[in-house]
C-alpha positions as CSV (number, residue, x, y, z in Angstrom):
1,X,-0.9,32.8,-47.8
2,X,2.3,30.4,-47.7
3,X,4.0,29.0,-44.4
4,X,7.4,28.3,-44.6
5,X,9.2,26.5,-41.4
6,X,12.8,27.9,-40.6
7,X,15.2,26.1,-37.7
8,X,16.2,28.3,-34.8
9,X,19.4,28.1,-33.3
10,X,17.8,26.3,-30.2
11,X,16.7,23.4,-32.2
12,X,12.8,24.8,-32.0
13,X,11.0,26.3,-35.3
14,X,9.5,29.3,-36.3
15,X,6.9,29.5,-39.2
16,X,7.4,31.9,-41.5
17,X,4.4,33.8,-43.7
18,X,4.2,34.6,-46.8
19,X,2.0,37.0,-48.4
20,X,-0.5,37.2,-51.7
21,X,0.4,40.9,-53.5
22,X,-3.1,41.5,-53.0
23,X,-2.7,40.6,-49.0
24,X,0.4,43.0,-48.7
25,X,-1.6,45.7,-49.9
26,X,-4.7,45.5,-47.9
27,X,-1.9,45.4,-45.0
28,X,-0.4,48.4,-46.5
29,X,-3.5,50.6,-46.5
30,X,-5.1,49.5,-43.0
31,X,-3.0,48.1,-40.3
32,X,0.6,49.7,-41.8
33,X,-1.4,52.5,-42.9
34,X,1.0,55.3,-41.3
35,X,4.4,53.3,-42.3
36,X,6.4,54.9,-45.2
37,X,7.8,52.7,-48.3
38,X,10.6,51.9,-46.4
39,X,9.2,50.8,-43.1
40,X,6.5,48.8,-45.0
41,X,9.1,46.4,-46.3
42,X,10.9,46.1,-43.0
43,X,7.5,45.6,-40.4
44,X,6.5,42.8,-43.4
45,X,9.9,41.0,-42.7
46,X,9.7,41.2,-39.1
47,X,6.5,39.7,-39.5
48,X,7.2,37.3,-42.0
49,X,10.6,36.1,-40.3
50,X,9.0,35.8,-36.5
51,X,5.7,33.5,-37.9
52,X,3.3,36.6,-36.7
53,X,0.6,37.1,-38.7
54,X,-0.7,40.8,-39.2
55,X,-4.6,40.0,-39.8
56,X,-4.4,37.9,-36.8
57,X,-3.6,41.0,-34.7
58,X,-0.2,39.3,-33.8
59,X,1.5,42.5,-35.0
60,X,1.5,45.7,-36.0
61,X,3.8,48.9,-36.7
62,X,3.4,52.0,-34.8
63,X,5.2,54.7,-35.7
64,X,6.2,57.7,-33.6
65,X,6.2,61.5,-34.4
66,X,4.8,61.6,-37.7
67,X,4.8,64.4,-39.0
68,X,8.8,65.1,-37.7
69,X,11.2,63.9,-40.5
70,X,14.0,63.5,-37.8
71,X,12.5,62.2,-34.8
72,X,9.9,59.7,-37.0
73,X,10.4,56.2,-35.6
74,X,8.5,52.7,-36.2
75,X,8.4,50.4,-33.8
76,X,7.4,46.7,-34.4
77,X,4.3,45.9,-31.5
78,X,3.1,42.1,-30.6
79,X,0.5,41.6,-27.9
80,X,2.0,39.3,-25.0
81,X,0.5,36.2,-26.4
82,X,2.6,36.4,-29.7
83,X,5.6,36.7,-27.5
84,X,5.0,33.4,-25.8
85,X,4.1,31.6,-29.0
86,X,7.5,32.6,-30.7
87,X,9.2,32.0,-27.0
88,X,7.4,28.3,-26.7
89,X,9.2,27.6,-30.3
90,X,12.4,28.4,-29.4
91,X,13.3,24.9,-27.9
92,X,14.9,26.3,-24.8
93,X,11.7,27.9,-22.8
94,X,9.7,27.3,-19.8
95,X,7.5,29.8,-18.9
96,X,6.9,31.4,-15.1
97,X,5.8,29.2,-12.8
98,X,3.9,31.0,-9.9
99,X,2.2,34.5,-10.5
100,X,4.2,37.6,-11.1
101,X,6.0,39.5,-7.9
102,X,4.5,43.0,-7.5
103,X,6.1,45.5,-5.1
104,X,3.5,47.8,-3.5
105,X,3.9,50.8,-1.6
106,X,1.2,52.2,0.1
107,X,2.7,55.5,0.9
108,X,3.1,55.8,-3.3
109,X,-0.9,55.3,-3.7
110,X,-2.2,58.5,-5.7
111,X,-5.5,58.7,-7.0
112,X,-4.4,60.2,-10.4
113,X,-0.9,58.8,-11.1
114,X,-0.9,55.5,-9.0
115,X,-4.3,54.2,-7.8
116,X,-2.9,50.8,-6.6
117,X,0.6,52.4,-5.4
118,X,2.9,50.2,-8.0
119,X,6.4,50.4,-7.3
120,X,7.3,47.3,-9.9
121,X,6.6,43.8,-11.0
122,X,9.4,41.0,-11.7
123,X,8.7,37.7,-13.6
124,X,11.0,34.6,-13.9
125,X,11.2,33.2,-16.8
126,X,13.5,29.9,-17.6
127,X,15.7,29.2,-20.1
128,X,17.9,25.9,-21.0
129,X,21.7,26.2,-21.6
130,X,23.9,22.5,-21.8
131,X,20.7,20.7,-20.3
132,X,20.3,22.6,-17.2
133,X,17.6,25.1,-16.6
134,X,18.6,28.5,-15.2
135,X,16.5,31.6,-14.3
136,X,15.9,34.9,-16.7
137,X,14.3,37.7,-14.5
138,X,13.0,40.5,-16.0
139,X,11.6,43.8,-14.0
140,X,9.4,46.6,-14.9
141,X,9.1,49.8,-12.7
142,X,5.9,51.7,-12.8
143,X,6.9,54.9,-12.8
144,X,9.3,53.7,-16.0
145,X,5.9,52.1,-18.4
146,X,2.9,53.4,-16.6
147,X,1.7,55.9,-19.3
148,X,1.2,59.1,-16.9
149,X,0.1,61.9,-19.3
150,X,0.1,65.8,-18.8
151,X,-3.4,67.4,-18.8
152,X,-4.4,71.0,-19.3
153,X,-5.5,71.8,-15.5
154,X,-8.4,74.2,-17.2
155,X,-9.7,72.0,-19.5
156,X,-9.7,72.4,-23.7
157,X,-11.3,74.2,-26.6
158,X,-12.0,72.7,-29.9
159,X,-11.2,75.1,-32.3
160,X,-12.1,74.7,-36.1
161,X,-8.7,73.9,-38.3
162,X,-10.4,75.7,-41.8
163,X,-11.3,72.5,-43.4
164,X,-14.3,69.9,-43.2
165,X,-15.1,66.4,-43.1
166,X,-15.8,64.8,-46.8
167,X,-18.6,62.7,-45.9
168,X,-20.8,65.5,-43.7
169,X,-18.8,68.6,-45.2
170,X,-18.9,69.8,-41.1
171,X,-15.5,71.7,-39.9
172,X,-13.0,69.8,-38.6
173,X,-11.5,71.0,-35.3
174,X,-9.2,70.1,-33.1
175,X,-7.8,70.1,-29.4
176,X,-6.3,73.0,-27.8
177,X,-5.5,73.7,-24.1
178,X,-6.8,76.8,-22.5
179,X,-4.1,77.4,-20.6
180,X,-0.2,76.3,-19.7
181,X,-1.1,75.1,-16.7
182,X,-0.5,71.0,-15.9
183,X,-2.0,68.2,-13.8
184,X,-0.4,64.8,-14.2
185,X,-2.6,61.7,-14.4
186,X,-3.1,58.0,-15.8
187,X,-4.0,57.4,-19.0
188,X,-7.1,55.4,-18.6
189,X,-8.4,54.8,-21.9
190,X,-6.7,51.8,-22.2
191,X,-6.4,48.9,-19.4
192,X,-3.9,50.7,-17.1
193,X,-6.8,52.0,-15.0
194,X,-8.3,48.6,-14.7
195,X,-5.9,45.8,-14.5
196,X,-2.5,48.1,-13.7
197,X,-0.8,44.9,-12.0
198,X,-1.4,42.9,-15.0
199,X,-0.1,45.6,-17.5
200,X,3.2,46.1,-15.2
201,X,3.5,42.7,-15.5
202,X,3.1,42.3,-19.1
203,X,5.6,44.7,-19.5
204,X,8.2,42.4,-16.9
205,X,7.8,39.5,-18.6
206,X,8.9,41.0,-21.5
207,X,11.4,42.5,-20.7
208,X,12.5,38.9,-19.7
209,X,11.9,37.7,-22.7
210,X,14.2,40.2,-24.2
211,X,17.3,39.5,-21.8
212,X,17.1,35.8,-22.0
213,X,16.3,35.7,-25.7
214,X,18.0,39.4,-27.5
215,X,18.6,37.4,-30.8
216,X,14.9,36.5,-30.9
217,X,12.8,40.2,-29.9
218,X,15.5,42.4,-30.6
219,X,13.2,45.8,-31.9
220,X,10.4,43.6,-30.6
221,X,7.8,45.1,-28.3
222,X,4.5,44.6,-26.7
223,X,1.6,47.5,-26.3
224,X,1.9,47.7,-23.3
225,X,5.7,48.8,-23.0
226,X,4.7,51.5,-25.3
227,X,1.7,52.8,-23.8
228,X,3.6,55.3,-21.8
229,X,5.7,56.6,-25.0
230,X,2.3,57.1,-26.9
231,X,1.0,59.2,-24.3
232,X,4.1,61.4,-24.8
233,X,3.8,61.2,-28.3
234,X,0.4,62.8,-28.5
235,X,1.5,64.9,-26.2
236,X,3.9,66.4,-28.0
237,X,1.6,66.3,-31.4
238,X,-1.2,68.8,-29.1
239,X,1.5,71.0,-27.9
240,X,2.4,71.4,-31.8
241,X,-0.9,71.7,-32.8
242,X,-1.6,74.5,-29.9
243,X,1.4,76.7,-31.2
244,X,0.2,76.5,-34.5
245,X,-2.8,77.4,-33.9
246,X,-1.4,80.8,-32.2
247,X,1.0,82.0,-34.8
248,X,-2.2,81.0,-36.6
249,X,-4.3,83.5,-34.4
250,X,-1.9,86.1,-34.3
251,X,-1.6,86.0,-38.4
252,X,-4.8,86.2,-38.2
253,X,-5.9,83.5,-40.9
254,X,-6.8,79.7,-41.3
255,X,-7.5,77.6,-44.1
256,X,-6.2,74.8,-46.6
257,X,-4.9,77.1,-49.9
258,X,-2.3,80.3,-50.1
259,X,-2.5,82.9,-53.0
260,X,1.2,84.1,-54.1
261,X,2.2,86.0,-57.1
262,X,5.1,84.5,-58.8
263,X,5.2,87.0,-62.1
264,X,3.1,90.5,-61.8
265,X,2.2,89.4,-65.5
266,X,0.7,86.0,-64.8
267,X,-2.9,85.4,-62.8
268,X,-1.8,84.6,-59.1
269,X,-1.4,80.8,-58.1
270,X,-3.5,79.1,-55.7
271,X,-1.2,77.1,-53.4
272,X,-2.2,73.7,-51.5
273,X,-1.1,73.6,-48.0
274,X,0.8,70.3,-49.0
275,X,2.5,71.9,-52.1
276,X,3.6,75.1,-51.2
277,X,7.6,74.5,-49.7
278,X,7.7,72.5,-53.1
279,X,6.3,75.3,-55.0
280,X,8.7,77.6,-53.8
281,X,11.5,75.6,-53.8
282,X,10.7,75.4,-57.7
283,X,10.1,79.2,-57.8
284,X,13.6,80.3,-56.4
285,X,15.7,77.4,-58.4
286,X,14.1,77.4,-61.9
287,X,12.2,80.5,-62.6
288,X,14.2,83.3,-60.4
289,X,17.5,84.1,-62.6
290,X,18.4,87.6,-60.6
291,X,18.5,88.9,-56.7
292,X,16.1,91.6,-57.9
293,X,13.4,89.1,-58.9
294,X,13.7,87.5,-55.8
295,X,14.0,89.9,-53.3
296,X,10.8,91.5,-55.1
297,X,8.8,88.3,-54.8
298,X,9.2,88.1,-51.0
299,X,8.3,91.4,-50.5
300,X,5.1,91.2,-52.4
301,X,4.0,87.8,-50.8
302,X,4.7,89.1,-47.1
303,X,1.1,88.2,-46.0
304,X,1.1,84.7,-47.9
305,X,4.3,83.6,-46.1
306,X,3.6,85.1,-42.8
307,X,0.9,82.2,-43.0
308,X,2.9,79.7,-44.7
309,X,5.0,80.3,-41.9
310,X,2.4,79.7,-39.0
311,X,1.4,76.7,-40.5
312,X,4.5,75.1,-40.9
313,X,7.4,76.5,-39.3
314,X,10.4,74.0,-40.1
315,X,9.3,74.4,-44.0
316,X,9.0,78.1,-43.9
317,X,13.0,78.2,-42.2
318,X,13.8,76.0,-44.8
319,X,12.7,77.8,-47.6
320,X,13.5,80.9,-46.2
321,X,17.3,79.0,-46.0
322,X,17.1,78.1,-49.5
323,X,16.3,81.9,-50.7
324,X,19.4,83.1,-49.0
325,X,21.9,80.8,-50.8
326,X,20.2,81.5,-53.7
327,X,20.6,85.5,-53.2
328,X,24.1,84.9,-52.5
329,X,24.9,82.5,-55.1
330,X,23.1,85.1,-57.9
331,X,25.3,88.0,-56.2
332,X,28.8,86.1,-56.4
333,X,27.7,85.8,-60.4
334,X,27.1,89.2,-60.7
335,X,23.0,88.4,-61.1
């Protein structure tokens, strides 16, 4: 691995890293394991253009409702330290000089949501413009960063998902709430519980660093400001995973495979869970020439998309879409 030195417009320098093929794919398959093609090649040229080094843990890509095609978002994440470093490059930094300013407010002290009763935390950073020093302040509200999550107020059930682990061949399950009913509390798995003044404050001074310096950590973010959008994040993906798994229950099915019969006169096909909107796609645009062929095929594979369905809902509207253009289309032919 190559380092390259590029000038900044401040008169410091920023290293720039450049990556074996072999390198870019260990990258690829562990710590930008969840990136797409296309966000690969733009979290490597972050990287690579900022001097931060993946394998150093100086950055990393997270990316943000997965499994939604419209909502999916990376985000590029250093940890504080790699802020500084490409800040004390720049030429026209000094860092804070005294400790961070956090506001407490002891009537705002909750047990679950606020142990330490956090209102913010503000940092002053400095910055040189025509050889005078002047200050960059940068804030960060608690109740804006702190990642506060919703809980299930009755607890959860683990409830098997049909398939099983490769190495043990034991079910997989996963995490459903028992009930609708909410409590709001800190996340704690992380540091928030422990050092929440610290956090707050991590997430201040970058937020200065952003203001004084947008050029420079523009799409640019630390864990910490991202703890709280993670939490919702999950969230969300639990709250999916709980309403499938009750269109699932009221189906009545579960499993990894559907059995639909494309042509009474071949064997039926067994359908991956991953291949079955293509499948059908190719069904109703290559093989069905005539509104009777279709409208027959939906209603002798009622049960099999009833599930298809449950599983995957936005699919199954899709397809269901794609069948009605193709019934109207056939008609205005005379098919």
């Amino acid at each position: 691995m190559n380092a390259l030195v590029k000038a900044t417009p401040q008169g410091g320098q920023v290293a720039t890293l450049d990556f074996t093929a072999p390198q870019l794919a260990l990258i690829r398959k562990t710590i930008a394991a969840d990136c797409d093609e296309q966000e690969f090649d733009l979290f490597m040229e972050v990287a690579r253009f900022r001097g931060l080094n993946p394998f150093a843990n100086q950055v990393s890509p997270i990316v943000f409702s997965k499994g939604d095609k419209e909502k999916r978002k990376m985000v590029i994440v250093t940890r504080i330290d790699g802020a500084r470093a490409i800040a004390q490059r720049l030429g026209d930094y000094r860092p804070m000089e005294g400790a961070p300013l956090i506001e407490i407010d002891e009537a705002l002290k909750d047990p679950l949501c606020n142990p330490a009763g956090i209102v913010r935390a503000e940092v002053k950073l400095w910055k040189r413009s025509a050889g005078d020093w002047f200050p960059v302040i940068g804030e960060a509200y608690w109740e804006e960063f702190a990642p506060i999550k919703e809980e299930c107020a009755e607890g959860y059930d683990w409830v098997e998902t049909g398939e099983t682990w490769a190495d043990s061949g034991k079910p997989k399950k996963k995490k459903v709430p028992k009930s609708d009913k909410k409590v709001r509390q800190l996340d704690t798995t992380g540091n928030w519980g422990r050092m929440p003044r610290l956090m707050i404050a991590k997430c201040a001074e970058m937020q200065a660093l952003r203001r004084g310096w947008p050029e420079d950590y523009s799409g640019l973010y630390v864990d910490e400001e991202l703890d709280q959008a993670k939490v919702i994040d999950v969230a969300s993906e639990i709250v999916a995973d709980y309403e499938e798994a009750e269109r699932l229950k009221r189906i009545g099915v579960s499993g990894k495979t559907l059995m639909f019969v494309f042509d009474p006169a071949k064997p039926i096909e067994n359908v991956e869970r991953g291949r079955i909107a293509d499948r059908l796609f190719e069904f109703l645009r290559d093989e069905a020439q005539t509104v009777e062929q279709i409208t027959a095929f939906l209603e002798r594979n009622k049960v099999p998309l009833q599930t298809f369905w449950g599983w995957d809902r936005a699919e199954a509207l899709e397809v269901k879409k794609f069948a009605d253009q193709r019934i109207a289309t056939l008609k205005e032919h005379g098919q």
